[in-house]
C-alpha positions as CSV (number, residue, x, y, z in Angstrom):
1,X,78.8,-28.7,-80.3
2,X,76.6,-26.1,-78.0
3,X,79.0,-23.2,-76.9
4,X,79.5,-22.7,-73.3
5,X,77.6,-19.8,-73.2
6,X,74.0,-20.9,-74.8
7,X,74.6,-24.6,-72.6
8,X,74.1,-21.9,-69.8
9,X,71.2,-20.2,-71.1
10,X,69.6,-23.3,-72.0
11,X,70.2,-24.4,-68.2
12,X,68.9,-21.1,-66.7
13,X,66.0,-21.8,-69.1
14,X,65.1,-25.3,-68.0
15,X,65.8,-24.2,-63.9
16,X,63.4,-21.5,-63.9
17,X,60.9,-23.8,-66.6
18,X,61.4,-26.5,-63.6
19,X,60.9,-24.0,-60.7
20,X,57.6,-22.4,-62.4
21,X,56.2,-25.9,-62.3
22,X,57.2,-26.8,-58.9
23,X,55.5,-23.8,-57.6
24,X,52.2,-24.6,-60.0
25,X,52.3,-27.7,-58.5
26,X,52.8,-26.6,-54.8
27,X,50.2,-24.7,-55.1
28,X,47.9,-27.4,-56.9
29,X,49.1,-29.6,-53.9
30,X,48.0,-27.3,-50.9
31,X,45.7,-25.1,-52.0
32,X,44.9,-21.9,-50.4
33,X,41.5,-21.7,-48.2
34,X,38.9,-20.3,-49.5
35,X,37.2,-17.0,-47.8
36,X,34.4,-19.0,-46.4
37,X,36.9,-21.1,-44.9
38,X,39.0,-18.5,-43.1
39,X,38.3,-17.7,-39.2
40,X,38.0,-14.9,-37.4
41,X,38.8,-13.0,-33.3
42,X,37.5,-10.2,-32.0
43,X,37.9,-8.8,-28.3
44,X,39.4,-6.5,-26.0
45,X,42.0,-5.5,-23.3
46,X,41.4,-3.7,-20.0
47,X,43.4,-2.5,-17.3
48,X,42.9,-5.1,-14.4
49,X,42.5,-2.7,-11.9
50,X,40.0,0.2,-13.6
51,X,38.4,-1.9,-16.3
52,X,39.3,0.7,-18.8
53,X,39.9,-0.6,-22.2
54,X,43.5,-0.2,-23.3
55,X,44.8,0.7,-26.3
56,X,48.1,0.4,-28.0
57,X,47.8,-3.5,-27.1
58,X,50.1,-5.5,-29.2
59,X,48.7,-9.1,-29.6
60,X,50.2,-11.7,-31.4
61,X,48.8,-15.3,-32.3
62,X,50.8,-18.0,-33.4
63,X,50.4,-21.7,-34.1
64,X,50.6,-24.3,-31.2
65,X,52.7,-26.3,-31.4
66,X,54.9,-23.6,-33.2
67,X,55.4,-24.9,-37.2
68,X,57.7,-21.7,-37.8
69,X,59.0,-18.1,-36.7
70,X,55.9,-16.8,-38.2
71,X,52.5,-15.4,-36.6
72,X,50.0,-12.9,-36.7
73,X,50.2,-9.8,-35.3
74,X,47.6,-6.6,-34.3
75,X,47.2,-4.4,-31.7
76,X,44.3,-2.3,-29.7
77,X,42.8,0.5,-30.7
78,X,41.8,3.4,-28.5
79,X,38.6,1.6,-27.3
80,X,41.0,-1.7,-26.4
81,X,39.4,-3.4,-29.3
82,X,41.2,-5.7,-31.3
83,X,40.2,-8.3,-34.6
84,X,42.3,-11.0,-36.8
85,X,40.8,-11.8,-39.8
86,X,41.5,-14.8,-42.7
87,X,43.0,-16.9,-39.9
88,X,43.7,-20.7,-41.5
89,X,41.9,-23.0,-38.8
90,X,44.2,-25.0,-36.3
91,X,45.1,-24.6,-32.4
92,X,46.4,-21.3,-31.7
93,X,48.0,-19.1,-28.5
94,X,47.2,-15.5,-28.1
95,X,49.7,-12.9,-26.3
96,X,49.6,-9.4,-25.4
97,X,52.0,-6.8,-24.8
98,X,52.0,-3.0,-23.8
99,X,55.2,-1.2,-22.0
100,X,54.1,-0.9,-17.9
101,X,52.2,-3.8,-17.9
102,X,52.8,-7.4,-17.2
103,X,52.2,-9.6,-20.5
104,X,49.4,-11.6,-20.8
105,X,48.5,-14.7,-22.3
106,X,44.5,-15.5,-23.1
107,X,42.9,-18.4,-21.3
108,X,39.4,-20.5,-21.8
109,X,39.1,-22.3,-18.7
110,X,42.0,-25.0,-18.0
111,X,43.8,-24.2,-21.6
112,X,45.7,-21.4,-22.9
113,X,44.4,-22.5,-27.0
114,X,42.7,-21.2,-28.9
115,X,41.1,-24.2,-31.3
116,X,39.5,-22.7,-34.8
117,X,37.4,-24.6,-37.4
118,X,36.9,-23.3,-41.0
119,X,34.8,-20.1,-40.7
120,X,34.6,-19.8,-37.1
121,X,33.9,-16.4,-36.1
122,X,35.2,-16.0,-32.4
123,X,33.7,-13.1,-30.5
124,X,33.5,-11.4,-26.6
125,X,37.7,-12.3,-26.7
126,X,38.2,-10.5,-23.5
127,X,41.3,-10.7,-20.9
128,X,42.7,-7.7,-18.7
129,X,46.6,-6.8,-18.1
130,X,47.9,-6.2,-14.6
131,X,49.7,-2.8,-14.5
132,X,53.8,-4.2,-13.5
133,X,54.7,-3.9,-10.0
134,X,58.5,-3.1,-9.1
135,X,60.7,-3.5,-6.1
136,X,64.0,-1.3,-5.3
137,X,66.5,-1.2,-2.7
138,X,70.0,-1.8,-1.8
139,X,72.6,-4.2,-1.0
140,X,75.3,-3.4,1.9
141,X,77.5,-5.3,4.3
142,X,77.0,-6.1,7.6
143,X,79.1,-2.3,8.2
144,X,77.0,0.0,5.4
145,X,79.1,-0.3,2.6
146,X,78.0,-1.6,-1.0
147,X,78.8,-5.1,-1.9
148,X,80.7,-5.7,-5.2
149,X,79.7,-8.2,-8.1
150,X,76.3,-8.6,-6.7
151,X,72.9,-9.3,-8.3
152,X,69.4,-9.3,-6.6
153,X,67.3,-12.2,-7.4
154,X,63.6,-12.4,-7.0
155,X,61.7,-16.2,-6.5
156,X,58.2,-17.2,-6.4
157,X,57.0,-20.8,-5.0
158,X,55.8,-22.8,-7.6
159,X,54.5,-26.5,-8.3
160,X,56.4,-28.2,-11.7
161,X,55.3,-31.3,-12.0
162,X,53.8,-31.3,-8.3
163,X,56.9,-30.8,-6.6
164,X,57.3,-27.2,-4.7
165,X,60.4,-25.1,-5.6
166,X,61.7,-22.0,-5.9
167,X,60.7,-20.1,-9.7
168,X,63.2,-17.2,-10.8
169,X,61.2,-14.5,-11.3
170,X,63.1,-11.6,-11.9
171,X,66.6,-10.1,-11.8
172,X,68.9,-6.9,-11.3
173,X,72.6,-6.0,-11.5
174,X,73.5,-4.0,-8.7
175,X,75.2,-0.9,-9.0
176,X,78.3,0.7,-7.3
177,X,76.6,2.6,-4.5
178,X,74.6,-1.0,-4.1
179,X,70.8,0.0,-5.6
180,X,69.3,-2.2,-7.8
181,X,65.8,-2.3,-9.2
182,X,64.0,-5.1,-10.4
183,X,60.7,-3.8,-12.4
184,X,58.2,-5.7,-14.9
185,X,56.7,-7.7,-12.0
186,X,53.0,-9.4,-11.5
187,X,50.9,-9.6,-8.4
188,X,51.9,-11.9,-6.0
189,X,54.2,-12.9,-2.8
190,X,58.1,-12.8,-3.6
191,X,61.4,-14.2,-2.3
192,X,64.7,-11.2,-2.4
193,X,68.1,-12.8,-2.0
194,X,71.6,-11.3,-2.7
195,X,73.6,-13.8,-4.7
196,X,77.4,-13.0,-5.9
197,X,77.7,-13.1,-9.3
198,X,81.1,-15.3,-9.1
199,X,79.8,-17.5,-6.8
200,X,76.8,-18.5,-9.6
201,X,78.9,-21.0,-11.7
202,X,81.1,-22.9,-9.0
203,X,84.0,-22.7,-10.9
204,X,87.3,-20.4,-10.1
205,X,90.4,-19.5,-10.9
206,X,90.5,-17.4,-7.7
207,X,92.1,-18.6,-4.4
208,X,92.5,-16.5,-1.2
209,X,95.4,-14.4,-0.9
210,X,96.4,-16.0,2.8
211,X,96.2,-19.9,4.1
212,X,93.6,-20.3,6.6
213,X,89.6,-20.9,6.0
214,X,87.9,-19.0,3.7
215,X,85.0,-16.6,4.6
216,X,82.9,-14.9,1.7
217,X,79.6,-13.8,1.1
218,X,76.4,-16.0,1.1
219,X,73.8,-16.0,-0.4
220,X,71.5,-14.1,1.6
221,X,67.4,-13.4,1.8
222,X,65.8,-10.8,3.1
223,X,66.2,-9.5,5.0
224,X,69.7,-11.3,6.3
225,X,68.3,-15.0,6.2
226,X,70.7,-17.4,4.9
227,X,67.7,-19.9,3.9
228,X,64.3,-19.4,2.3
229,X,63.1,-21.1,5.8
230,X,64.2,-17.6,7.5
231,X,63.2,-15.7,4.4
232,X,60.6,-12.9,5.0
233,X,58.5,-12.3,1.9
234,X,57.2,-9.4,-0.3
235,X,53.3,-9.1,-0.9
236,X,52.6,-7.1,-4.0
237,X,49.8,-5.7,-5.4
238,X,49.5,-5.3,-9.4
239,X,51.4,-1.7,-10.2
240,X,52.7,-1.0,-6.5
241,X,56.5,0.5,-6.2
242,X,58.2,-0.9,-3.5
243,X,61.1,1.2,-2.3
244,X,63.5,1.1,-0.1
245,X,64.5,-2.5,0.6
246,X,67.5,-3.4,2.1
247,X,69.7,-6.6,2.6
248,X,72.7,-7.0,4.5
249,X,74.5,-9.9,3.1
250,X,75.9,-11.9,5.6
251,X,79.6,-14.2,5.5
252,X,80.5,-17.4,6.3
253,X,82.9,-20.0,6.4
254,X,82.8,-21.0,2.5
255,X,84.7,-24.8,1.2
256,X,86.1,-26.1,-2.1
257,X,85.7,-29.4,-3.5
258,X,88.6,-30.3,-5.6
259,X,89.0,-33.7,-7.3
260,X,89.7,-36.0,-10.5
261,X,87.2,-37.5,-13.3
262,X,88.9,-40.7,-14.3
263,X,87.9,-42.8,-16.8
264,X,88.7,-45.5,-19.7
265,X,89.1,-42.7,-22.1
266,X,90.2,-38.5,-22.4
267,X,88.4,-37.2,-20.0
268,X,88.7,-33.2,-21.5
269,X,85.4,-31.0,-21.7
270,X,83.5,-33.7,-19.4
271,X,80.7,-31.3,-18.1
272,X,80.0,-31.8,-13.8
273,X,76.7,-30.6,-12.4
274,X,77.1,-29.5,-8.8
275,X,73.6,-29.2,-6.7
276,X,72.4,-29.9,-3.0
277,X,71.2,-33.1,-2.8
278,X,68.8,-32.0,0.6
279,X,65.1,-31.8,-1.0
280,X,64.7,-28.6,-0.3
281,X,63.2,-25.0,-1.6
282,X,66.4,-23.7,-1.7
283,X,67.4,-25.2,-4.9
284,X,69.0,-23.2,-7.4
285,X,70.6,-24.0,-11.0
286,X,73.3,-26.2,-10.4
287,X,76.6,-24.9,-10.6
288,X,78.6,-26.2,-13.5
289,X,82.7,-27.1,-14.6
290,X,84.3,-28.1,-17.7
291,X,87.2,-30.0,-17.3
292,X,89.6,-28.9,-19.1
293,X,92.7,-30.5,-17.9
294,X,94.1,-33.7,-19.6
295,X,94.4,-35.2,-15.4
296,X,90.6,-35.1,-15.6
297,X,91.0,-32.4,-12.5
298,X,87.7,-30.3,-11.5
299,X,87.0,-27.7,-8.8
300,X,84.3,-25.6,-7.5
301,X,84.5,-23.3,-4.8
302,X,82.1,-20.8,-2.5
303,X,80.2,-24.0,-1.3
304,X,78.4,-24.1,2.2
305,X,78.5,-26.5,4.3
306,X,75.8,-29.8,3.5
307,X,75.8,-32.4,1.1
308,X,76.7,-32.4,-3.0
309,X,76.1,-34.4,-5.5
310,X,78.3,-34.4,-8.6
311,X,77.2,-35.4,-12.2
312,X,79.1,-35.6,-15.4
313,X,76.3,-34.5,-17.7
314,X,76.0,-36.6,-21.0
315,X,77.3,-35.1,-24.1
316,X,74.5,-36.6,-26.3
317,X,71.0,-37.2,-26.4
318,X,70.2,-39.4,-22.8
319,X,69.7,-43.0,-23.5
320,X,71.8,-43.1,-26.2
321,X,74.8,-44.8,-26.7
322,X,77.3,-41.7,-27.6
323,X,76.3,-40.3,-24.3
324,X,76.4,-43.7,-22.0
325,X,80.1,-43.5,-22.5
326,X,81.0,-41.2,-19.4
327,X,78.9,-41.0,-16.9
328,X,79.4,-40.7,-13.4
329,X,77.8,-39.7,-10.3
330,X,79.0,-39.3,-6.8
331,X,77.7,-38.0,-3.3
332,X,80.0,-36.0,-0.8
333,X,79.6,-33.8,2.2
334,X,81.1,-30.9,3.5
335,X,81.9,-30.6,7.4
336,X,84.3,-28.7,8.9
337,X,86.9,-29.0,5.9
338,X,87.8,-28.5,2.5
339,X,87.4,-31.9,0.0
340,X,90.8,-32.3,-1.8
341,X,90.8,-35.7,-3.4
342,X,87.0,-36.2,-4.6
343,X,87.3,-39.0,-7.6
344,X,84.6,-39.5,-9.7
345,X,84.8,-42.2,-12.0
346,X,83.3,-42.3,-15.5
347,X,82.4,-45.0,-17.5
348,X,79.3,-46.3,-19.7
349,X,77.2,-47.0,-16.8
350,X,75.2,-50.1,-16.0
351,X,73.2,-51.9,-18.4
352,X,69.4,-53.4,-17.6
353,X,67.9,-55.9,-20.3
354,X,64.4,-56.8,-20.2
355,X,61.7,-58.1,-22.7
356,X,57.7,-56.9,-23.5
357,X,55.6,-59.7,-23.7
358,X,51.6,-59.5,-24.3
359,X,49.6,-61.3,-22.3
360,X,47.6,-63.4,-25.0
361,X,49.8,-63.8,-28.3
362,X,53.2,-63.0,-29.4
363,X,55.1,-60.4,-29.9
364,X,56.3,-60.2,-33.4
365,X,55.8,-57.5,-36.1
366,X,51.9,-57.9,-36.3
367,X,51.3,-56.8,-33.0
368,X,54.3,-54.8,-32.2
369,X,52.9,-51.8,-31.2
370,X,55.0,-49.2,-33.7
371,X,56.3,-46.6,-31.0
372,X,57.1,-48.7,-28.3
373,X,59.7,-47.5,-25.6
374,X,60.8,-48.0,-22.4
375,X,62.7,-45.9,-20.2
376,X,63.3,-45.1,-16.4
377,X,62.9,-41.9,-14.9
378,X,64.5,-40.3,-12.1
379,X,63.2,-37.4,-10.0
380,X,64.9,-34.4,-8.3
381,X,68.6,-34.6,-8.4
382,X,69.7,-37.3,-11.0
383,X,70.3,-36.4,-14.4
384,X,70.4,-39.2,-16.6
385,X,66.9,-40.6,-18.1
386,X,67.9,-44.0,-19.9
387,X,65.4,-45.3,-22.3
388,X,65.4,-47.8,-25.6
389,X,63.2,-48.7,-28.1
390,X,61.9,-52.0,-28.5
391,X,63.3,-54.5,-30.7
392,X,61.2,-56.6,-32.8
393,X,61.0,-59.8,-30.5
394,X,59.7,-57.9,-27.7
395,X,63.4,-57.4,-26.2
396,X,65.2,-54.0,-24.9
397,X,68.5,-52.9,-23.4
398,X,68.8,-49.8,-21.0
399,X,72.2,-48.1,-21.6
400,X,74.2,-46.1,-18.9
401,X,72.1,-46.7,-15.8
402,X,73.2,-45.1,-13.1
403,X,72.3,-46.1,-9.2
404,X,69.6,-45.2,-7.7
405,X,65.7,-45.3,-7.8
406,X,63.9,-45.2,-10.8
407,X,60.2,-44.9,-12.1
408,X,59.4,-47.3,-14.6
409,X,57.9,-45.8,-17.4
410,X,56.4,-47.6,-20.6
411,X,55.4,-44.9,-23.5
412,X,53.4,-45.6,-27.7
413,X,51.2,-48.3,-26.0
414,X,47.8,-48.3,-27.7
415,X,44.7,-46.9,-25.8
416,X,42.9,-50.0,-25.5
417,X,46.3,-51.6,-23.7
418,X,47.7,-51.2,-20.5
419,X,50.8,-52.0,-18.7
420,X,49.4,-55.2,-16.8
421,X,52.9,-56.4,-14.6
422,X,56.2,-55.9,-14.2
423,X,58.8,-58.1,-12.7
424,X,62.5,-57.4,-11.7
425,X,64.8,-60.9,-11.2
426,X,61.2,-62.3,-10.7
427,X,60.3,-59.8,-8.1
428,X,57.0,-57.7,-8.9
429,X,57.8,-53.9,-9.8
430,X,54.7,-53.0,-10.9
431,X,53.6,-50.5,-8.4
432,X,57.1,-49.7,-7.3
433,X,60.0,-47.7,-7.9
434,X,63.4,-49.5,-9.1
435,X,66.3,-49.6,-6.6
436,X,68.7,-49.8,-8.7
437,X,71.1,-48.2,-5.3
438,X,73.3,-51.4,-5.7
439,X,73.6,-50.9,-9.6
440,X,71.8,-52.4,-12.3
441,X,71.9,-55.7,-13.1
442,X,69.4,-58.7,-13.9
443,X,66.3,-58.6,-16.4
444,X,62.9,-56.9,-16.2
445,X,59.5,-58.8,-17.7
446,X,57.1,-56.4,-19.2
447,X,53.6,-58.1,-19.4
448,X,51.0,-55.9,-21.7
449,X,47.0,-56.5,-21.4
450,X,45.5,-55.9,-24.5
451,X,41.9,-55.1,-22.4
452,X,42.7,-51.9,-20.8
453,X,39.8,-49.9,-19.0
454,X,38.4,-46.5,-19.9
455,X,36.0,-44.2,-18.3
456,X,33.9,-41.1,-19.9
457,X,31.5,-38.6,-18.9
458,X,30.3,-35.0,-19.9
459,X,30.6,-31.8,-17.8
460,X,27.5,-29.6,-17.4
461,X,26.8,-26.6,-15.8
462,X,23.5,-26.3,-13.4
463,X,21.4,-25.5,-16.7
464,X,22.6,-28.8,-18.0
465,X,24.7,-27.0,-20.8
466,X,28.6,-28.4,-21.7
467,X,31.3,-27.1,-20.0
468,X,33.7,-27.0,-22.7
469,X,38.0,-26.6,-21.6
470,X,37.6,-27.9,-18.0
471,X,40.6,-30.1,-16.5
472,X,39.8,-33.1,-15.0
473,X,41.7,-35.2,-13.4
474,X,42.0,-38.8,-12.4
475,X,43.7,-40.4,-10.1
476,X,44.9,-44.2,-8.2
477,X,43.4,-44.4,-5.0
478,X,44.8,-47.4,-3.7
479,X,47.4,-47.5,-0.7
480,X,49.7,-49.8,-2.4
481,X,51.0,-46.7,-4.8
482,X,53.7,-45.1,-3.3
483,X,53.5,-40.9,-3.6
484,X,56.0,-41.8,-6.4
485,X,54.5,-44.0,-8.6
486,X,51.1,-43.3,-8.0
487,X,49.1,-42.8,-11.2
488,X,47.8,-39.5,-12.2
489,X,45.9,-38.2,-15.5
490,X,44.5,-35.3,-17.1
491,X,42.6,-34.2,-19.7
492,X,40.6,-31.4,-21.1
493,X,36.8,-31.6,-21.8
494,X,35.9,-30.6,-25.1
495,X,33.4,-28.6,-27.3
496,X,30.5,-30.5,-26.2
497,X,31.9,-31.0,-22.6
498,X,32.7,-34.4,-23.4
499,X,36.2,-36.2,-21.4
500,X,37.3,-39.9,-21.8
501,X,40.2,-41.7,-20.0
502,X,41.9,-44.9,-21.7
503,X,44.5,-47.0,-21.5
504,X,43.4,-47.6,-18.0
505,X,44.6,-50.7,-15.3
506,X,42.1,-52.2,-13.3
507,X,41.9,-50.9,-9.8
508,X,40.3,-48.1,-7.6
509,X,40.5,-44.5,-8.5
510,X,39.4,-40.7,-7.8
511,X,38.0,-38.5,-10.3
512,X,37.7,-34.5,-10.1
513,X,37.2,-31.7,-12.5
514,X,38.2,-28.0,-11.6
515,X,36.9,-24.9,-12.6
516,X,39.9,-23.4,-12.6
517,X,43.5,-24.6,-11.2
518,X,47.3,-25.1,-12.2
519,X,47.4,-28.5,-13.8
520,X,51.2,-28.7,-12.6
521,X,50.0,-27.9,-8.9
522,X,46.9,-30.6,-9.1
523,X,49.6,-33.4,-9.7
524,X,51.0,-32.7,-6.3
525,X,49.5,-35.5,-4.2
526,X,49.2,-33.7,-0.9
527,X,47.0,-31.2,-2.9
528,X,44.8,-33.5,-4.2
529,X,44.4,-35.3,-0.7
530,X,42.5,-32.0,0.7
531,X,39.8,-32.5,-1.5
532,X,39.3,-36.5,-1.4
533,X,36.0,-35.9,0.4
534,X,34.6,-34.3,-2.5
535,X,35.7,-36.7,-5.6
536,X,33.8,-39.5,-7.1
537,X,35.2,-43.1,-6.3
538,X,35.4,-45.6,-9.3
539,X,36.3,-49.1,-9.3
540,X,37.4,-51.0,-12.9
541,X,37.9,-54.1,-13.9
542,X,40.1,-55.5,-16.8
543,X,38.4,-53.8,-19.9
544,X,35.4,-52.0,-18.3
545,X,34.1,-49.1,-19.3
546,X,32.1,-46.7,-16.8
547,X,30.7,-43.6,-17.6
548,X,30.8,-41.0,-14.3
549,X,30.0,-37.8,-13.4
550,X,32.7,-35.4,-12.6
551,X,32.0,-33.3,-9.6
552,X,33.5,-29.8,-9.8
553,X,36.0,-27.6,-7.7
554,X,35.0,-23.7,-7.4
555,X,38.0,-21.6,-8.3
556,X,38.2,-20.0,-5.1
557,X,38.5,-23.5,-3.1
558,X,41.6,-25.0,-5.0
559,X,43.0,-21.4,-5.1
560,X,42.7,-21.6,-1.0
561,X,44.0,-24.3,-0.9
562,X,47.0,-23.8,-3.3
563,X,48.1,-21.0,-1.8
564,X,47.9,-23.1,1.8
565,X,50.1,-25.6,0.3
566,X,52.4,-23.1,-1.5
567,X,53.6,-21.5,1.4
568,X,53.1,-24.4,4.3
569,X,56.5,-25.1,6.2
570,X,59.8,-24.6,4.0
């Protein structure tokens, strides 16, 4: 019998044997890539305002999309230069940092990557970083004094997805004597407002000390606007100091809602989202309670008087079943009066079937396309996003659907296929939002064509040489698309200035390419509409293909007219 002691030794033997190998065979697997193979950057930072080069830079490149905490890292030298050298090829996304400046992230045109092939030796990388601009000031009361648990709150207007809001772009604590400073800031126009801190989440355990209506603090802009409509903004330049601010936050007449979640089953650490349900600017992270109690009761406090609307937010991943179990949503106003009795009730939601069909042969495992799903989408205020895979017969069942209006969307369908018609109860839905308002019920009929139509072109410059990383965009033109639904695409052109668009219903469309422009503001369709007069028109039939030519907006006319849009009426 082998003693207990060389049964070990024999094991420690055979594990590190066995790990050897592994690694010998890891490495016969993926080998590494040879010098020849390996890429390189050069290039250099300046100071945005002098052009000097800077030095003590610290750039760092790291794989896009991210495979691990791991990237590369250099900085400048004293003549702003920097090189990496035996870079693997692959997509990649170059930052740089100093202290007093604004960080910067490299561009080439519409794209912030950086795309390597084996042995590529990248040269001229040049980009400049904006010296930071600060702003400082103080917060008082309408008599002086300094306002307690206070912090100042700095927004831009930005475009996500095309719709306008309010961006966070900076923060600061205020101090006892009320100054607060909020430094590491761009160029740009700004929004101050004076929040209080225990007003941010909605939830309290604090009640006034006498009966009567409550008065508190607001939320207040500068300089004593309770709305960004009244708001007057801050212009800066890159490395200005702006000193001296002041806001005096104004009270008002402030309103609790105060209510029950019931539902089939425990109710404890159901999560409520609280936000405005007006679409306006004035948006901010919705205020949030746990329920804690076993009654299901909720609260949140500090509100102004408008309109609510109250979400349990689902536990799990949305569409799934876990999370379909309680959800709830409800819509309440504030007058003149506190809400005491608010009931929301929770429960698995509604529950839409429907089936995918192709237009010209079954649906069966052969032509299942492998990725299919199906889900609705809802814009602004709602929180839940059902969506299901599709079964193997072409059939589907949306979980937890809410009321309200949804966007059909249909995702995995190949690029020669498009999404030819779709029918609610036998009612076309194909260019239409959902209105689900009276809850969901009856089946939706997905037909696919199979004969989608594409179009293509290259971009070149006046010497006829490709424009490589230039956005263009494409885009329904007819009337019958709601702002909604309408159809909207983008794409990049590549090395040789080449673009294609597939997957494509027949129909009438726009096409534009930018020189330079935020991709999320060009999906804004009032943005788009200024420069119809200047996009190509194209009509397609069922499987055409067209190749265009994509005329080109300067920089400095869809900056104009960003900045038009950005800061029209509030």
């Amino acid at each position: 019998m082998t003693s207990p002691n060389r049964f070990q030794l024999l094991l420690g033997r055979a594990i590190l044997f066995g790990s050897i190998a592994a690694q010998l065979a890891w490495g016969q697997a993926t080998p590494s890539p040879k010098p020849e193979e390996r890429a390189r950057i050069e290039g250099r930072i300046v100071h945005a305002l002098s052009g000097e080069p800077l030095g003590k830079v610290n750039l760092r490149l790291r794989k896009s999309p991210a495979t691990g905490p791991d990237s590369i890292v250099t900085s400048t030298n004293s003549e702003g230069v920097f090189v990496f050298e035996d870079i693997e090829a692959g997509r990649y996304i170059l930052t740089a940092e100093r202290p007093g400046f604004v960080p910067g992230i490299y561009r080439q045109g519409a794209t912030s990557i950086l795309s390597l092939v084996p042995g590529q030796q990248v040269r001229g990388v040049e980009f400049a970083l904006n010296p930071q601009a600060s702003i400082a000031g103080r917060i008082i009361d309408e008599d002086g004094d300094p306002v307690g648990r206070v912090q100042a709150e700095l927004f831009r207007i930005a475009f996500l997805r095309g719709r306008r809001q309010l961006q966070p772009a900076g923060a600061s604590p205020v101090l006892a004597d009320g100054s607060f400073v909020v430094p590491g800031l761009g160029p740009g126009r700004y929004y101050l407002c004076a929040r209080e801190v225990s007003r941010m989440s909605g939830a309290t355990s604090e009640y006034p000390a006498n009966r009567g209506p409550e008065e508190g603090f607001v939320t207040t802009f500068y300089p004593r606007a309770t709305n960004i409509a009244g708001a007057v903004p801050f212009d800066l330049a890159a490395g200005a100091e702006l000193r001296g601010v002041e806001i005096r936050m104004r009270k008002a007449r402030l309103y609790r809602i105060k209510g029950k979640a019931v539902g089939p089953g425990p109710v404890e650490r159901i999560t409520l989202s609280l936000v405005a349900s007006e679409n306006s600017l004035l948006t901010f992270a919705d205020r949030r309670a746990t329920v804690t109690a076993a009654d299901g009761a909720f609260e949140f406090a500090g509100l102004q008087s408008r309109s609510y609307v109250i979400e349990a937010l689902p536990a799990q991943r949305p569409g799934s079943e876990e999370s379909a179990r309680m959800l709830g949503r409800i819509t309440i106003t504030i007058g003149t009066r506190d809400i005491d009795n608010a009931v929301i009730a929770l429960g698995p939601g509604g529950e839409l079937t429907g089936r995918v069909a192709l237009e010209h042969q079954p649906f069966d495992s052969s032509h299942k396309p492998p990725r299919l799903l199906v889900s609705l989408k809802t814009e602004g205020l709602n929180i839940s996003a059902p969506g299901a895979r599709i079964a193997e017969d072409g059939s589907f069942r949306l979980r937890g659907v809410l009321p309200g209006l949804y966007q059909l969307m249909i995702e995995g369908l190949p690029v020669e296929s498009y999404l030819k018609s779709a029918k609610l109860n036998g009612q076309d839905v194909t260019h239409s939002l959902l209105d689900l308002s009276a809850g969901a019920a009856g089946v939706l009929e997905l037909t696919i064509s199979e004969h989608a139509a594409e179009c293509a072109g290259v971009l070149r410059d006046a010497d006829g040489k490709p424009i490589p990383n230039r956005m263009v965009s494409l885009w329904s033109k007819s009337e019958d698309f709601p702002r909604d639904v309408g159809f909207y695409r983008s794409v990049n052109t590549d090395t040789k200035g080449a673009f294609q668009f597939r997957g494509l219903a027949p129909g009438d469309y726009r096409l534009l390419a930018w020189e330079f422009a935020d991709p999320d503001i060009v999906m804004n369709a009032e943005y788009r509409a200024r420069f119809e007069n200047k996009a190509v028109s194209i009509s397609l039939s069922e499987g055409s293909r067209e190749t265009v030519t994509a005329p080109t907006i300067p920089r400095e006319a869809a900056a104009g007219e960003a900045e038009k849009l950005r800061y029209s009426a509030q």
